[in-house]
C-alpha positions in Angstrom: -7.5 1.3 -10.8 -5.1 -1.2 -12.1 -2.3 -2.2 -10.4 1.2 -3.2 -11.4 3.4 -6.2 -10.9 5.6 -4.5 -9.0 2.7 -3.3 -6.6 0.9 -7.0 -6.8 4.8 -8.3 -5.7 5.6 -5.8 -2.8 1.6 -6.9 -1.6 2.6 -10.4 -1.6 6.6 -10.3 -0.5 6.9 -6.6 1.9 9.0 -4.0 0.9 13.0 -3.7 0.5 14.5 -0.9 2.8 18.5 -0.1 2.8 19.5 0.3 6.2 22.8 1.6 7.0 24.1 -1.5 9.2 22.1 -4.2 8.7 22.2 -3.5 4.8 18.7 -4.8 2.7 15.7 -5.7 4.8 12.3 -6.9 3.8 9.4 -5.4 6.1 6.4 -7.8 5.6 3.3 -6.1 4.3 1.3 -3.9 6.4 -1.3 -6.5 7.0 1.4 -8.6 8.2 3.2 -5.7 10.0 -0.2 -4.8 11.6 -0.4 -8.3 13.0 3.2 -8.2 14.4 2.6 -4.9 15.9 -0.9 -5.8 17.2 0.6 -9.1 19.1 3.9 -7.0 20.7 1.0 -4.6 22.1 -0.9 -7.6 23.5 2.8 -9.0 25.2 3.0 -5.0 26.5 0.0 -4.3 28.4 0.3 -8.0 29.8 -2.7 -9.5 27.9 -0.4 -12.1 26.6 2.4 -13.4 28.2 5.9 -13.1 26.2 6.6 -16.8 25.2 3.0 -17.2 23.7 3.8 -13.7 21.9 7.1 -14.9 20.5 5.6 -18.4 19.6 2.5 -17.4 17.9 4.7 -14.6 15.9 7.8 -17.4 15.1 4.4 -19.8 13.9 3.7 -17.0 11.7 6.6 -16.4 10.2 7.5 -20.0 9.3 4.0 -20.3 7.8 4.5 -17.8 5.3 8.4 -18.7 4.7 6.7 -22.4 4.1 3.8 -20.4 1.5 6.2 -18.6 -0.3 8.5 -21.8 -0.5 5.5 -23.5 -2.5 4.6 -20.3 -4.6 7.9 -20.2 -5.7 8.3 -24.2 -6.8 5.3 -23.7 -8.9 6.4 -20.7 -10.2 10.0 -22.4 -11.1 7.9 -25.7 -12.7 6.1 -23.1 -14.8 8.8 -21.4 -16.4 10.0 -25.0 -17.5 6.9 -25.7 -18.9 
């Protein structure tokens, strides 16, 4: 089966939800989400302690902030091209 842009961009990027308060949010993908959920179980049952949780996950986040940074400049030098 062949997927669509939109599909191939909500892989890469997450998924918008409308929340009442907070307004637009962007859930990561489910990979991603898996990961986040998988590491707050760890920091739960005590397997992990909370600051190496919260580190590794903040790590994370700035990693792919940083990727998606870069895919986003070459994209932008493209389109000039």
């Amino acid at each position: 089966m062949v997927e669509s842009r939109t599909d191939r961009i909500q892989k890469q990027v997450g998924t918008v939800v409308e929340m009442p308060v907070l307004g637009s949010v962007v859930l990561p993908p489910r990979e991603k989400l898996a990961f986040y959920a998988g590491l707050g179980l760890l920091a739960v049952f005590e397997i992990v302690e909370w600051p190496i949780a919260l580190t590794v996950a903040a790590g994370h986040v700035l990693a792919d902030q940083q990727h998606w940074r870069l895919a986003q400049g070459v994209g932008e030098a493209l389109e000039e091209v």
